[in-house]
Structure formats: C-alpha cells, structure tokens
C-alpha positions as CSV (number, residue, x, y, z in Angstrom):
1,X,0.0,0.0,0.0
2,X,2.9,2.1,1.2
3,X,4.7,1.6,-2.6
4,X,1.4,2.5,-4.5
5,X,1.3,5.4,-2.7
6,X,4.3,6.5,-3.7
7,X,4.0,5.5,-7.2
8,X,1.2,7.8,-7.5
9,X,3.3,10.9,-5.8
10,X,5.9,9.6,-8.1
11,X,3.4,9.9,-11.0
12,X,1.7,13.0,-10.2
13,X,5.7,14.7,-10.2
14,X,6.3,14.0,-13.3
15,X,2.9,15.1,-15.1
16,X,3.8,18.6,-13.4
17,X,7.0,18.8,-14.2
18,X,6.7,17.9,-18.1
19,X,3.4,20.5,-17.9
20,X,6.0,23.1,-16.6
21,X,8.3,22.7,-19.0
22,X,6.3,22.6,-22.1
23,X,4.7,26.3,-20.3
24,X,8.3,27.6,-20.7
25,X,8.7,26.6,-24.1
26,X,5.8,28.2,-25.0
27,X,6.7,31.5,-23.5
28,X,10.2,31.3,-24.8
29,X,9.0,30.8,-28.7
30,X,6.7,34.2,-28.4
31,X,9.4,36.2,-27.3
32,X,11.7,35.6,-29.8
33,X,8.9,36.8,-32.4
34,X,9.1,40.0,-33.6
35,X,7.8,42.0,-36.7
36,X,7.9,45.5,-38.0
37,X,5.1,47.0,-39.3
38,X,5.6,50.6,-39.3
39,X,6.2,50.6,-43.0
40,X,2.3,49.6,-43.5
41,X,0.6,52.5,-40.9
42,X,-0.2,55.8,-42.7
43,X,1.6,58.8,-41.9
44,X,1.1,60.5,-38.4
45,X,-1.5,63.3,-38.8
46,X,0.2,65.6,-36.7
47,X,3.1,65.9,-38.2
48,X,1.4,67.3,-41.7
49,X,-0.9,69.6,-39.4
50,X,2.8,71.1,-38.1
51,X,4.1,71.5,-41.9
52,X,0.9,73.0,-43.8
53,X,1.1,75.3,-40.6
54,X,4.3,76.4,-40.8
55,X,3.8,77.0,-44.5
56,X,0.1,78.7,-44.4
57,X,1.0,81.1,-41.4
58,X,4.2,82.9,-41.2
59,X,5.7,83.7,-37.8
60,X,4.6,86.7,-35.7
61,X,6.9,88.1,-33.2
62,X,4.7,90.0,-30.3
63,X,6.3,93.3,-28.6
64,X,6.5,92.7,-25.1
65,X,7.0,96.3,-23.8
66,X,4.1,98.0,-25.3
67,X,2.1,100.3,-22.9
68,X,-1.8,100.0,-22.0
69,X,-3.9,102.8,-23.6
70,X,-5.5,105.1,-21.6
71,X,-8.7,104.1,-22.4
72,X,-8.2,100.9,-20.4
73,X,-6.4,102.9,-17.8
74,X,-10.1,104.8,-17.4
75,X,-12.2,101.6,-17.7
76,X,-10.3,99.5,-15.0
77,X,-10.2,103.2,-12.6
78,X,-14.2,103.0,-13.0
79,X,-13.9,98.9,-11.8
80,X,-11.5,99.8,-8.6
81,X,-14.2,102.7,-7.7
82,X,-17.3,100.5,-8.2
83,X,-15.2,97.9,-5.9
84,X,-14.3,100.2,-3.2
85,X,-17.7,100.8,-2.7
86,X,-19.0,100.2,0.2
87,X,-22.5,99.5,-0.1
88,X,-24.2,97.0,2.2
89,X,-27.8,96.0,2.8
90,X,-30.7,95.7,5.3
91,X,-33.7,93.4,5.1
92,X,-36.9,95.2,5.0
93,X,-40.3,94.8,3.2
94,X,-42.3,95.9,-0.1
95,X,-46.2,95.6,-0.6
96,X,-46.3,93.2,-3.7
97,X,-49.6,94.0,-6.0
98,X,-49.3,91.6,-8.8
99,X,-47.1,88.4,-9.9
100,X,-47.8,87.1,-13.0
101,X,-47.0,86.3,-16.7
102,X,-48.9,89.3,-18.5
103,X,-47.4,92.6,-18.8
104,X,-49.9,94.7,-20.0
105,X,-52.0,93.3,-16.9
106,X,-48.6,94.5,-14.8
107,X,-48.9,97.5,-16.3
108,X,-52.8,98.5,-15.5
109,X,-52.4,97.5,-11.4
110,X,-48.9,100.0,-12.0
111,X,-51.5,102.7,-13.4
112,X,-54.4,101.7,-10.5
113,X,-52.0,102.1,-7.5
114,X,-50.9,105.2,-8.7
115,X,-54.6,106.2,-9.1
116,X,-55.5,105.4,-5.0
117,X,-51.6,105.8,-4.1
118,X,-50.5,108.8,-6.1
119,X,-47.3,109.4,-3.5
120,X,-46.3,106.0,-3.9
121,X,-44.1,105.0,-6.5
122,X,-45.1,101.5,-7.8
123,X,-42.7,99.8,-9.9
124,X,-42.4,97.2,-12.5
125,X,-40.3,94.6,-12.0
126,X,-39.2,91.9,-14.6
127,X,-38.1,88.4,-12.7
128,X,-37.7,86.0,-15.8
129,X,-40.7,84.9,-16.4
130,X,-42.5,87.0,-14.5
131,X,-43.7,90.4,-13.8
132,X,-44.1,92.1,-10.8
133,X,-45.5,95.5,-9.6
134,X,-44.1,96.2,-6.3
135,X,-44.3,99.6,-4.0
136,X,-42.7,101.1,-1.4
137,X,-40.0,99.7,1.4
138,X,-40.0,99.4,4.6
139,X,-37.4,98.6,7.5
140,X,-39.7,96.7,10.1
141,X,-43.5,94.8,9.6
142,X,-44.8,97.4,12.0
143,X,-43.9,100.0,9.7
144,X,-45.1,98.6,6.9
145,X,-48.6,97.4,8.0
146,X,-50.3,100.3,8.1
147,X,-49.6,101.2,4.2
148,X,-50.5,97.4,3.9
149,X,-54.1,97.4,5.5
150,X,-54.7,100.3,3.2
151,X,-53.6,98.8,0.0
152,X,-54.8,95.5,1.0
153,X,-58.6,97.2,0.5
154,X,-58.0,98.1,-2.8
155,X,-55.7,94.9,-3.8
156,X,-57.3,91.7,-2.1
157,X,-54.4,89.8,-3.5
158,X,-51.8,92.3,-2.2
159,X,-48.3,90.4,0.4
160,X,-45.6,92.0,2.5
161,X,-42.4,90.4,0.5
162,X,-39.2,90.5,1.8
163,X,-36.3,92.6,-0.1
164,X,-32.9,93.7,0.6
165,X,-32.3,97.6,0.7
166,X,-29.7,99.0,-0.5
167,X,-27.3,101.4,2.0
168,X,-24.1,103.2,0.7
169,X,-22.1,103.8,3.6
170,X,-19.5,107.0,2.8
C-alpha cells in the first residue's frame, strides 16, 4: 500500500514537471517573435498639421513692452471705484400687488395704484418669467402694515415680501 502510494506521488511529479516545461517553451517561442510594421501604418496626422502650418502662417513676433492705452487705464479706474464701494444691505419689506406672466396686466395695477396711491411710487419689476409691480419699502413689519391694511382694501391679492435695501455707507 505504502509503494502505490508513492508510485502515485511519483506519477503526479512527473505530469507537473513535463506541464512546466512545455509552459516555458511556450513562453520562450513568443518572445523571440518579432515584426515591424511601421512601414504599413499611414503617416502620423500631426506631423502634416505642423508642416501646412508652418507653411500657411508665417511667424509673428509680439512686442513685449508695449504700454496700455489710456482708455483701459479709465475703464479699470471706474472697476477699482465701483469695488471700493462700500454698499451694504438691510432686510426690509415691499407691498407686492401683482405676480404674474402678463405685462400689459402689470402695467394697468402699476396705473391703479398710482390712481388710489399717487405718492407711492409702484414699480415694475421683470423676474424671468414674470412680472411684478411692487411699492414702497420698509425697515420693520410694524412700519409697513399700516400702508399694507390700506392697499390690502384696494388689492385683495396684495403680500408683505421680503427685499434687501440697498445702504451706501461713505
């Protein structure tokens, strides 16, 4: 029993061995192969694209050390004031008449509130896609609902909208 069992281990050796040597000779054969082919690909593309360049557009040499105009000069002076600005804003309120699609409908509750509200100044304004008429602004609710009630009887669909307010601090 002992002996079989070694003729097997015996057996199994040399099936591995002969496997690992016919694996070597295989990789041994493919990389000895070799072939050039670059003869048979077409020229590279970018190569011609360089040539008919250099041949279409001649050279051009650019003068570092020429000076800015004054024009530029006065636009980036008008920037550098605009930045130095200091113009912050507080939240406050507007009366908001009308939201909608139609403009000539913006228009005619621009023309009624200035009917009732002739010291207001109602204004149009265009936020893509719609129109609004809004008037007035106000720092606090409590300053604003008294101006509200009022237009509120004349505008049932009339809201107190949030805005920001614009203050230039010099």
């Amino acid at each position: 029993m002992k002996n079989t069992y070694n003729l097997y281990y015996f057996i199994i050796a040399i099936t591995f061995s002969s496997c690992a040597s016919l694996n070597s000779n295989k990789s041994s054969n493919t990389s000895e192969y070799s072939e050039d082919i670059t003869s048979y690909l077409p020229p590279d593309p970018i190569d011609s694209v360089e040539e008919v360049n250099n041949k279409l557009a001649p050279e051009i040499t650019v003068d570092p050390t020429l000076e800015v105009s004054a024009r530029i000069d006065s636009t980036l002076a008008l920037v550098e004031e605009y930045n130095n600005q200091k113009i912050s804003f507080i939240e406050g309120l507007s009366i908001q008449l009308y939201a909608g699609h139609d403009r000539a409908e913006a228009k005619e509750v621009q023309l009624k509130a200035y009917r009732y509200f002739f010291t207001s100044s109602p204004q149009i304004i265009f936020d893509q896609p719609n129109y609004k008429v809004r008037m007035g602004s106000f720092y606090s609710q409590l300053e604003a609902y008294p101006v509200y009630k009022s237009v509120k009887s004349k505008f049932p669909k009339a809201i107190l909208v949030p805005i920001r307010i614009p203050v230039s601090q010099k």
